[in-house]
Structures are given as structure tokens and as C-alpha cells.
C-alpha positions in Angstrom: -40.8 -15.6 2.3 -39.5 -13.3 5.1 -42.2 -13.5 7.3 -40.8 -10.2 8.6 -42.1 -8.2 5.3 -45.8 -9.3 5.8 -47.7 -6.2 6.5 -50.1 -5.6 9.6 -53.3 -5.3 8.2 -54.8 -2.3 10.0 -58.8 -1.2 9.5 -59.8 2.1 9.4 -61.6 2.9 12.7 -64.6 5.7 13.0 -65.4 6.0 16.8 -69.0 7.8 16.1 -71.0 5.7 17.5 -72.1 6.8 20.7 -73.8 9.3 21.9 -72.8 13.1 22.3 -73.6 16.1 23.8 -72.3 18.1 20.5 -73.9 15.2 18.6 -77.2 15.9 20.4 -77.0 19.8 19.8 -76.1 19.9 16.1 -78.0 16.5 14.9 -81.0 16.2 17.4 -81.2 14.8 20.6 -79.4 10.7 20.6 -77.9 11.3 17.0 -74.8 9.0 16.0 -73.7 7.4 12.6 -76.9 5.0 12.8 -79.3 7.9 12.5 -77.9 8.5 8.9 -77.3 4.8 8.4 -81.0 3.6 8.9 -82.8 6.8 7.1 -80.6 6.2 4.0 -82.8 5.8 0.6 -81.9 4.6 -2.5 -80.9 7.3 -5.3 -81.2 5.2 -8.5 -82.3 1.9 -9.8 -80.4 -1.3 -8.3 -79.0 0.8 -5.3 -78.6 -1.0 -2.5 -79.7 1.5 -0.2 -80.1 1.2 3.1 -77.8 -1.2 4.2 -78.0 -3.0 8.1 -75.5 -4.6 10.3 -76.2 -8.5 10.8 -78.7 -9.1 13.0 -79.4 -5.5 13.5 -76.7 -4.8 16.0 -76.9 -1.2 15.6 -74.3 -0.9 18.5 -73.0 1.9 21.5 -69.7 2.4 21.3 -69.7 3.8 24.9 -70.3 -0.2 25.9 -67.0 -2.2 26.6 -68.8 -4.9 25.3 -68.5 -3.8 21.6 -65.3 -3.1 21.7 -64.6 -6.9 23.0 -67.1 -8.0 20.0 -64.8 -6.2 17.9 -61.7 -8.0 19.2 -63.2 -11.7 18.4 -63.8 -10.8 15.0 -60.7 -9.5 14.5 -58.7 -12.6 16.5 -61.6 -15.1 13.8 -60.3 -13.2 10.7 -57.0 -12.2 11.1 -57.3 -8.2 11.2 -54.2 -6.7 13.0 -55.5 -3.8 14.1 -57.2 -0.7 14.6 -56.8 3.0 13.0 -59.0 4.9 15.3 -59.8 8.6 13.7 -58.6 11.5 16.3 -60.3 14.5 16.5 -58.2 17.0 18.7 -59.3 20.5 17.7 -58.5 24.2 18.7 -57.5 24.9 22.8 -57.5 21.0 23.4 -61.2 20.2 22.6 -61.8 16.9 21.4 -64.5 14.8 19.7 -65.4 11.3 19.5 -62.7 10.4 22.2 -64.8 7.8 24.3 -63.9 4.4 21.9 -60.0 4.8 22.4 -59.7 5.9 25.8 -62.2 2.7 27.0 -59.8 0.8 25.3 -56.7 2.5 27.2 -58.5 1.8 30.3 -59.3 -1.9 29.3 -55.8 -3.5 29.0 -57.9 -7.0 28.2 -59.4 -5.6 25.6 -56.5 -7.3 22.9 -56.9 -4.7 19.7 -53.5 -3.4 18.7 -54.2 0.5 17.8 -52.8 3.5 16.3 -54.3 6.9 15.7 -54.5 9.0 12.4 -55.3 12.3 12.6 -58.6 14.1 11.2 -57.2 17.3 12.4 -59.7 19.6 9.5 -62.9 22.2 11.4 -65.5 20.6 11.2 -68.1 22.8 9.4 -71.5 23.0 7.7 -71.9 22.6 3.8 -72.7 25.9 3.6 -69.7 27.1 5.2 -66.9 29.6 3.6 -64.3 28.0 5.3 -62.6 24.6 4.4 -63.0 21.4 6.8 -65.0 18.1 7.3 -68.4 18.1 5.9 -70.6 15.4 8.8 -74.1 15.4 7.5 -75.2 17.6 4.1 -78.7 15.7 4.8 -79.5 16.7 8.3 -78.2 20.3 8.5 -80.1 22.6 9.9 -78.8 26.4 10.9 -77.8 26.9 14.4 -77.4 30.5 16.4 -74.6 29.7 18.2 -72.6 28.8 15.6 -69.7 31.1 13.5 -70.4 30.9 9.9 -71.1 27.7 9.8 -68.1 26.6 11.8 -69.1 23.6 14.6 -65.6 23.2 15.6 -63.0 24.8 14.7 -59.1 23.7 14.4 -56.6 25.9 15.3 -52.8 24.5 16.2 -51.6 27.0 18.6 -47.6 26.8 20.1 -45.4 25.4 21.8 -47.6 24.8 25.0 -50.5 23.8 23.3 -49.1 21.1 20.5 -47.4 19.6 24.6 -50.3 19.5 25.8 -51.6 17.8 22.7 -48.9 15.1 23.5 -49.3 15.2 26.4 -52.7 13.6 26.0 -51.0 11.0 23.7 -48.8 10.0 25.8 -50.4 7.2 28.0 -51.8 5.7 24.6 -48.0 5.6 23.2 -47.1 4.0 26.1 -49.8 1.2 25.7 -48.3 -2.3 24.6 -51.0 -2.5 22.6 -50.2 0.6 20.2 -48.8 -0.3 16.8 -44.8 0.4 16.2 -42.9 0.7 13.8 -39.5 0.1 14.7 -40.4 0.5 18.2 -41.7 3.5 17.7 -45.5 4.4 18.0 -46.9 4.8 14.6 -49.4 8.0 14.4 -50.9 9.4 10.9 -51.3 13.0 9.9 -54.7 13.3 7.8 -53.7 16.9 6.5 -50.4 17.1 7.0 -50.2 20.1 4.2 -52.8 22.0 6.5 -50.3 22.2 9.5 -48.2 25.1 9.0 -46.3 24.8 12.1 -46.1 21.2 11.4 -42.3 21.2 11.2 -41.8 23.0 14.5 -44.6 20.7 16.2 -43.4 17.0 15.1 -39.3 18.7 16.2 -40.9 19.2 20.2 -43.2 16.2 20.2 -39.6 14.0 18.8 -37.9 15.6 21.3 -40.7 15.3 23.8 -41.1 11.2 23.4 -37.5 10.7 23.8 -37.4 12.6 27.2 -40.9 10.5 28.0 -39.0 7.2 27.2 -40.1 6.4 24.3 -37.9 5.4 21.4 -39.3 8.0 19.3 -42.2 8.6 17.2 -43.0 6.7 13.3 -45.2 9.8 11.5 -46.9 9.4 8.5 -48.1 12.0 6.3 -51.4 11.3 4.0 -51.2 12.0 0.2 -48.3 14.0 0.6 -44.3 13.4 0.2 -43.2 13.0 3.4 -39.6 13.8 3.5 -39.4 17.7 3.0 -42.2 17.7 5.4 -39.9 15.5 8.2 -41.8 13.1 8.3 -40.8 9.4 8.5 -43.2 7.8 5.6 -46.5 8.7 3.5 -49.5 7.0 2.9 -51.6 7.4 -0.1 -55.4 7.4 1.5 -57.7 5.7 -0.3 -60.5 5.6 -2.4 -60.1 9.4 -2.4 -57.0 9.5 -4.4 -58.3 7.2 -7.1 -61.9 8.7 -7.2 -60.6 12.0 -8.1 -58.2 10.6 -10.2 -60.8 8.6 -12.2 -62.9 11.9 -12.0 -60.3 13.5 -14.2 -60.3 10.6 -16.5 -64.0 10.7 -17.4 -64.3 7.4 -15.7 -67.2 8.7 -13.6 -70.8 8.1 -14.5 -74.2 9.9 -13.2 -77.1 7.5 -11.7 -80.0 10.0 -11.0 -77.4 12.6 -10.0 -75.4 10.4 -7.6 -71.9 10.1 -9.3 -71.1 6.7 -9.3 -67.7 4.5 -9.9 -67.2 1.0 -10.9 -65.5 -0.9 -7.7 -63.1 -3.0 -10.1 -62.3 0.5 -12.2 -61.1 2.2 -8.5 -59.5 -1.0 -7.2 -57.7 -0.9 -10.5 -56.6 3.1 -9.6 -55.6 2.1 -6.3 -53.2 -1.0 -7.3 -51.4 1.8 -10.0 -51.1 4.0 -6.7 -46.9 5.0 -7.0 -45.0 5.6 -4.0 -43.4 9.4 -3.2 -40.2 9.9 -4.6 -37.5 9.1 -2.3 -40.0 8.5 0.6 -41.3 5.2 2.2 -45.3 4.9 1.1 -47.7 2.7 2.3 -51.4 1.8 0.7 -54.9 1.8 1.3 -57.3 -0.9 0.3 -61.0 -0.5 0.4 -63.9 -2.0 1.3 -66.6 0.0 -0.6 -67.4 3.9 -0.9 -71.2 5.3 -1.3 -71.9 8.7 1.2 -75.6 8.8 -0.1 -76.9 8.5 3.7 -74.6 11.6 4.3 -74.9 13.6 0.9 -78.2 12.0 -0.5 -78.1 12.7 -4.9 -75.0 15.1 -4.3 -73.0 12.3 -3.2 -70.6 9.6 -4.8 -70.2 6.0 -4.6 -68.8 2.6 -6.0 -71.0 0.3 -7.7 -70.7 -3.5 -8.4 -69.0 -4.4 -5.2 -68.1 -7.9 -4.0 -66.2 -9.5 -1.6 -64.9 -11.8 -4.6 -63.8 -8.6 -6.2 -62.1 -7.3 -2.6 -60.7 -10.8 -2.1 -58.4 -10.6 -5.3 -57.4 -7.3 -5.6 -56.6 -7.3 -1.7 -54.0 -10.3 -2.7 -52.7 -7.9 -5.6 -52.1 -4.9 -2.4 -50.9 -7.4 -0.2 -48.2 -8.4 -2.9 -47.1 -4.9 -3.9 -47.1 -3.9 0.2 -44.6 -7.1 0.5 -42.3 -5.8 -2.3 -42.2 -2.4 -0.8 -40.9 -3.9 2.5 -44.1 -2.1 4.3 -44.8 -2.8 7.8 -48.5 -2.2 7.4 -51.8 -1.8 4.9 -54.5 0.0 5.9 -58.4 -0.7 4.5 -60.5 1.7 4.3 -62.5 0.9 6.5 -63.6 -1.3 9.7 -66.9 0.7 11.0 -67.4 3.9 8.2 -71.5 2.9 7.6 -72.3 6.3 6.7 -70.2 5.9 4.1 -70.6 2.5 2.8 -66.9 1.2 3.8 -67.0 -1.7 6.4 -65.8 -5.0 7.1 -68.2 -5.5 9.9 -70.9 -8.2 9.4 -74.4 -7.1 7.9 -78.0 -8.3 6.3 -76.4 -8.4 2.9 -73.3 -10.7 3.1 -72.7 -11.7 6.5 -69.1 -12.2 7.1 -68.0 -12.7 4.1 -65.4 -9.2 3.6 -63.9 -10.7 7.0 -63.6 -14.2 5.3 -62.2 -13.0 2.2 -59.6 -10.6 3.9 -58.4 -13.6 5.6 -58.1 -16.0 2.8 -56.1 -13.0 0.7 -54.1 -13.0 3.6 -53.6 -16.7 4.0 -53.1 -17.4 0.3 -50.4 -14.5 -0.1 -48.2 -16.2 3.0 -48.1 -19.0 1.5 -46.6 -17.7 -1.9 -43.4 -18.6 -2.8 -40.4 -15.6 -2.7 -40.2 -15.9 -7.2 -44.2 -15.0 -7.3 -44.1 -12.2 -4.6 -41.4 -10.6 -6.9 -43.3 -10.3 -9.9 -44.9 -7.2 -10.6 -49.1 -7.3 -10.3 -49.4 -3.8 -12.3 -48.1 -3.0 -15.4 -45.0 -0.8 -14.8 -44.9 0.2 -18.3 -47.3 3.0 -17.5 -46.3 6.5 -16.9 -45.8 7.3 -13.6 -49.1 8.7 -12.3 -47.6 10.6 -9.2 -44.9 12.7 -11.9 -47.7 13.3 -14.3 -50.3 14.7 -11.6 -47.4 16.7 -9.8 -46.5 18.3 -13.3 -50.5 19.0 -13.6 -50.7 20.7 -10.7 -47.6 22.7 -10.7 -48.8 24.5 -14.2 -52.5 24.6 -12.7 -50.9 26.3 -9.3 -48.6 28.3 -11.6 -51.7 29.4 -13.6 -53.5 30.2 -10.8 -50.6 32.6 -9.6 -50.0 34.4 -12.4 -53.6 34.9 -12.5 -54.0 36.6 -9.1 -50.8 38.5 -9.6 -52.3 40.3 -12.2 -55.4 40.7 -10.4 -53.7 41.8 -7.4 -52.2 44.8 -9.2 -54.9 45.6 -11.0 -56.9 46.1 -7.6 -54.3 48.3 -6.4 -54.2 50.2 -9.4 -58.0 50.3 -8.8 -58.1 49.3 -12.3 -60.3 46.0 -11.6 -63.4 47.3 -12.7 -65.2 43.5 -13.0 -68.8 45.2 -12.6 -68.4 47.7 -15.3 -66.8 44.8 -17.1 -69.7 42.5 -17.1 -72.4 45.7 -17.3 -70.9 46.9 -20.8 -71.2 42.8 -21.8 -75.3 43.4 -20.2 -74.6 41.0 -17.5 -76.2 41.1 -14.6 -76.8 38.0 -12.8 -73.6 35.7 -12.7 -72.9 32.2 -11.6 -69.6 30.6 -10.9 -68.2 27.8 -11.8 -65.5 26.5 -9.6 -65.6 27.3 -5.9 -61.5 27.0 -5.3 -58.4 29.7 -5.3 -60.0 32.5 -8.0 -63.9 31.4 -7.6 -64.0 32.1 -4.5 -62.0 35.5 -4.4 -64.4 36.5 -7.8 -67.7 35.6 -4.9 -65.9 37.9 -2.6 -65.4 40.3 -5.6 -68.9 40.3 -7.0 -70.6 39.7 -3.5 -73.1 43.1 -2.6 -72.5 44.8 -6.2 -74.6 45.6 -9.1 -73.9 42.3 -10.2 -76.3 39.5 -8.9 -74.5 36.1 -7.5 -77.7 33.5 -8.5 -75.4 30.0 -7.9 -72.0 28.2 -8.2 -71.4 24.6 -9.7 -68.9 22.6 -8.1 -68.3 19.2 -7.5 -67.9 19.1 -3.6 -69.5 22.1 -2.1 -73.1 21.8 -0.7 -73.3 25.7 -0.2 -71.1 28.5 0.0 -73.1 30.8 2.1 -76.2 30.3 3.3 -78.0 32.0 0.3 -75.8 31.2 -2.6 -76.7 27.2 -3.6 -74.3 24.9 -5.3 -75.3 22.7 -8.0 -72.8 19.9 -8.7 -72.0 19.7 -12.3 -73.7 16.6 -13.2 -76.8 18.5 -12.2 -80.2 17.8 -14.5 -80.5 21.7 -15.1 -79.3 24.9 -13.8 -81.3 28.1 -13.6 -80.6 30.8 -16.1 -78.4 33.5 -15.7 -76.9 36.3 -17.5 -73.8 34.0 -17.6 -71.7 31.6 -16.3 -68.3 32.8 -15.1 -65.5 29.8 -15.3 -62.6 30.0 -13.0 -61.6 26.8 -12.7 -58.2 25.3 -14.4 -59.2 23.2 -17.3 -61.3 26.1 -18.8 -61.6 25.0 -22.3 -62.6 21.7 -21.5 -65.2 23.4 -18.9 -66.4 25.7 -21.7 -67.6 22.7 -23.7 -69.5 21.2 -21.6 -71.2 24.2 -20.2 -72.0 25.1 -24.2 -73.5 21.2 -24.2 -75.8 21.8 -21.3 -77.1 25.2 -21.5 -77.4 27.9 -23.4 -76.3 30.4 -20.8 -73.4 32.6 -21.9 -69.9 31.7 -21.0 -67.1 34.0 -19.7 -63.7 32.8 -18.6 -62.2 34.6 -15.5 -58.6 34.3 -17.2 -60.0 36.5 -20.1 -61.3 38.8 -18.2 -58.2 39.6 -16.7 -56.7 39.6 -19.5 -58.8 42.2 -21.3 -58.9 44.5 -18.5 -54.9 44.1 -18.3 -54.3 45.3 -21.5 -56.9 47.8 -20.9 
């Protein structure tokens, strides 16, 4: 085997755990990751709930020391690297910084690095804007913040994305960053979210070739990378497969919690397809449960093993190999507030380390004929065409949709509270918080029609006074009826009708019947 083919295996890196002054202001004085960590409960029978690092090192990540930990256990179990998460929001603030640049400083400190991203707000559940949700279970209301907004991410120009750079810059220089190609490897978390992206990836190009540099490698997540100009995607993981097993019914409830078996998403992730046309690398994962974050609104993988991460981190390795991929990320090293980490603890010691580097070991010492073969089934329809033909007739739906709606507003011919009064509705809740649902709250919001609640499978609250029940919930409260504005309506309508005997409208019918009215 080309020994040139064998992927860096690269961790997932959250630098949260140290202290703050922002920490300290919206999470109590001291707060980092281990706060949620250690007053995590468990949600349901057999839930291994809360879960504690070996020998209790509940560690500072402002020490140097740690970070040198950290670099034994990677040299002891052959990890190649780090991904640290960068936050770099709106005029050049950043977050969580401290890890990566005590490692710039330290050149002893051996941990080959790269940075991906996170470049979402960062908000409270209750927010009406999109972004990173940090703690459902420890939110409390601040003054000084702007509808729930605790830092916000804004882009900027030309000046600002150089200054952004700028910043970089010293880090790309490092010997210790990872390349590809010679050329520093960074990730784009949202790279659909980054309008200007096109413009700001052409200077920073530009920019690291006048710095010296032999360019830049940039990698977009879940997203084809080529019409975006970016050199390779990455399908981020277990994301992608939960919410892919959420639309195959493959998800079952646990005292609320939604829950997923770790073989089932393993399985997802090994039928993960690359983009059309466009070089894609591949996320493993080490577990998934944000309980100590959400509490019973959140998700998580059941059954785990390090057996089970041992053999279907051989099948990744393989298919990363026949790709001709320079690197395979896990998800992740340090993510304890959401149940992904290779790091020692009370339950199995070492052992995710030790079976990383035995997958690794045994899969270099295959033979070229075995790496060849094909470890999923390629008779199955391609998953990445069949979600992208999904979502172009949900997105086309949607549009036709709000066209209508559009001119019915300017027509002033959108009369939705008549609509519902003549029906003797007056108390609504929504179903589905996205594109229409949230225009429809906007709509209905201070009328004659009362807004009670919206059921959604992600959003904690949408407002401060208008709750959000997750689907799955035990009961909802009664209203007049239940207004469905999600895609897959039909389906929706069903299981509303098998939970509750609330009435049921569908947005898309009420457009339609005041269009042809």
C-alpha cells in the first residue's frame, strides 16, 4: 500500500475549557464545559449519565500542562492531530481563543493543528435568530443582551475578512499546522452562511500567496465545494446521519430524549457519498448524547463501544484510502458536553485511544487487493442525489408557497385572522419553526389570533413567551388548532391526528383557499 494514501487522523478539538469573562457573565461566575459535564443526570433507564474523565482530571485549558498531556496521548495512540473549533465573530471578537494561541506560543508543545470554523452567533434557545445553541439547561435572561443574541456574527469587507487573516497568519506559518499539499488546511463550518464567501476566500488566496505561503486548502462542511471555490468538502458527522436516520423513522424516544442506535449511525456514516465532482473527506465518531446541554429535549446514541468504534473506524479508514484522502476527522477529542471524546474516563479508561490505534495499525498492514474492495454496498441509491432531489421540490414548494403569499399581502388579500375566525379559531400552534412557520408567527404575532406554542424538533424557544415542544413530546396543551407548515405535511398530519385530538390546518391550504378566493 502507498503509504502516501493513509489519512492523518485528526480529532475534533473544543477549546472550552477554561475560564471566561463572557463564560462568567452568561453561565455564572467560573463556568466552563465541566459545569454541564458534572451536573448532567440521567434521562431514562440504563443511561449512563454523568460520565467523568479518568481519575477525575477535570482540567484548565489555560495550563500548558494539558495541552502537553494531550500531546503524550496522542504520540501513545497514534492521533495525528488536532481540529481546534474557531470562534472569530462580528468586528474581530473572538471566543475560546486561549488553547490555540498557547500552543502557537509553545513550539515544544508537538500537536500538528488545523482550524475549522464555527463561524454561527451564538444565541439563546429562545432566540429568533439562527446560531449555536451553548447551554438550553443553564439559560437564564440577561439585560444586556439583544434578543437573545450573546455574540453575534457578522462578516464585514474587505478590511475586516484581512484583518481576520491577518490573525491567522502566524498560525499558517506554524510548522506544526496541517497541509495539504503544502498548503494550510482550514474548514468552513457554515460555508452556505457566508454570502461574501466567494469574495473573502479570492483576497485571503491572494493574501497568503503575497504572505509566502503556498496557498490555502479550504474545506467546506456538508456542502459541494466546487461552485462555492472551495478546494474540498467534508461531510460532518454524526449530524448528517442523525438527521438522515430522523427522516427514516430510525429514531426512538427514551423518556423524551430521542435516542439512536451507535451501530445504526455508524452504518449512516459509512454510506456517507462524496459531492459530485468535488474531493470529500469523512467524519467518524466517537459517541453523541447532549443531555448535559439539552436535558429530555436533547438527542443521543445508545449502545456504544469501543469494539463497535474499533471496526467501523477500519471500515472509514478503508473507504478514506480509496478516496485518496489526506485526512479523517473524529468527531471528537474533548466534546464532554456532548458525549463525543477519545480522552480517558471512569467508564473505559483508554480504551477509544487503544482501539483507534489498532484500526489504524491493522488497516496499514492490509494488502493493496483488500483496500480495494468496497466496505458498503454500492448497490444502493445514491443518498446525496436522492436528498438533493428532496430538497430541491421541498425548497421549490416552499417558494411557490411564499410567492403566492407575497402577492396576496400586497393585494392585502391575506386575511389569515378572518380566515381562522370564520373556522372559530382562536388560539393556534405551529408546527414547524423554519422558512413559512416562522413568517406565519410573524403573521399571527399581536392579532386576534392567540400564538399558545410551536412543536419543532430543534428549537428550545422562539421568543421568550412562546415555548417549544419537540414532537416526541408526552402531551401538548390544547388549542383551537394546530397549524402545519412544514414540508412533509401529510405525513405530519397523521401523526398529529394520532396524538391529539386538536384540529389540524395545513398552511398550504390555507393559501390555497384564500388564493382562489
Amino acid at each position: 500500500m502507498d503509504k502516501r494514501l493513509f489519512p492523518k487522523v485528526l480529532a475534533v478539538y473544543l477549546p472550552q475549557f477554561h475560564e471566561t469573562e463572557d463564560n462568567s457573565r452568561w453561565w455564572g461566575k467560573g463556568f466552563t464545559d465541566w459545569e454541564t459535564v458534572k451536573k448532567a443526570e440521567p434521562c431514562f433507564e440504563g443511561h449512563l449519565a454523568p460520565w467523568k474523565p479518568k481519575d477525575e482530571n477535570y482540567y484548565d485549558l489555560s495550563k500548558m500542562e494539558v495541552l502537553k498531556w494531550q500531546e503524550k496521548l496522542l504520540k501513545k495512540y497514534a492521533v495525528d492531530g488536532f481540529c481546534f473549533y474557531h470562534y472569530y465573530f462580528k468586528n474581530g471578537k473572538k471566543e475560546l481563543e486561549k488553547p490555540a494561541e498557547i500552543l502557537l506560543e509553545n513550539k515544544d508543545i508537538d500537536i500538528p493543528f488545523c482550524f475549522n470554523w464555527a463561524s454561527e452567533s451564538w444565541i439563546r434557545s429562545w432566540s429568533k435568530i439562527s446560531g449555536n445553541i451553548w447551554s438550553e439547561k443553564f439559560e437564564t435572561t440577561c439585560a444586556d443582551e439583544d434578543e437573545g443574541v450573546l455574540v453575534a456574527q457578522d462578516y464585514g469587507g474587505k478590511q475586516e475578512w484581512l484583518k481576520h487573516f491577518e490573525y491567522l497568519l502566524p498560525f499558517f506559518r506554524d510548522d506544526r499546522y496541517i497541509r495539504i499539499d503544502g498548503k494550510p488546511v482550514f474548514i468552513f463550518y457554515q460555508p452556505n452562511d457566508i454570502k461574501c464567501l466567494k469574495d473573502m476566500i479570492s483576497i485571503w488566496r491572494k493574501t497568503a500567496l503575497d504572505a509566502g505561503l503556498k496557498g490555502l486548502y479550504l474545506i467546506g462542511v456538508n456542502t459541494n465545494a466546487l461552485p462555492l471555490g472551495l478546494d474540498a468538502s467534508l461531510i460532518y458527522e454524526p449530524r448528517t446521519a442523525i438527521n438522515r436516520m430522523n427522516g427514516q423513522g430510525l429514531a426512538f424516544c427514551k423518556e423524551g430524549v430521542r435516542c439512536f442506535d451507535y451501530q445504526e449511525t455508524w452504518n449512516a456514516v459509512l454510506q456517507d457519498n462524496v459531492y459530485e465532482g468535488a474531493k470529500t473527506y469523512f467524519t467518524g465518531i466517537s459517541g453523541y448524547d447532549d443531555t448535559p446541554r439539552r436535558g429530555k429535549s436533547g438527542e443521543c446514541l445508545v449502545n456504544n463501544t469501543p469494539e463497535i468504534f474499533e471496526k467501523n473506524l477500519e471500515k472509514l479508514l478503508i473507504k478514506s484510502i480509496q478516496n485518496n484522502n489526506e485526512i479523517l476527522l473524529i468527531n471528537a477529542w474533548n466534546e464532554w458536553g456532548e458525549g463525543m471524546y477519545l480522552e480517558p474516563d471512569e467508564l473505559y479508561g483508554y480504551q477509544y485511544l487503544e482501539a483507534l490505534s489498532t484500526a489504524k495499525e491493522r488497516v496499514a498492514g492490509l494488502d493493496d487487493i483488500v483496500l480495494q474492495q468496497e466496505c458498503v454496498d454500492s448497490g444502493k441509491l445514491d443518498d446525496e442525489k436522492k436528498h438533493l432531489l428532496y430538497d430541491v421540490q421541498k425548497y421549490k414548494t416552499f417558494v411557490e408557497y411564499y410567492d403566492k403569499w407575497l402577492y396576496l399581502e400586497r393585494r392585502k388579500q391575506f386575511e389569515i385572522c378572518e380566515y381562522l375566525n370564520k373556522m372559530q379559531v382562536w388560539s393556534v400552534a405551529i408546527y414547524g419553526l423554519g422558512i413559512l412557520g416562522k413568517q406565519l408567527y410573524e403573521q399571527l404575532h399581536g392579532s386576534t389570533v392567540r400564538l399558545c406554542y410551536g412543536i419543532d424538533r430543534y428549537v428550545g424557544r422562539y421568543g421568550e413567551s412562546f415555548p417549544i415542544y419537540r414532537p416526541e413530546s408526552a402531551q401538548w396543551p390544547d388549542v383551537d388548532a394546530i397549524i402545519v407548515t412544514a414540508y412533509d405535511e401529510d405525513e405530519i398530519e397523521r401523526f398529529i391526528r394520532n396524538k391529539t385530538k386538536n384540529k389540524v390546518l395545513k398552511l398550504s391550504q390555507i393559501i390555497e383557499d384564500l388564493w382562489r378566493n
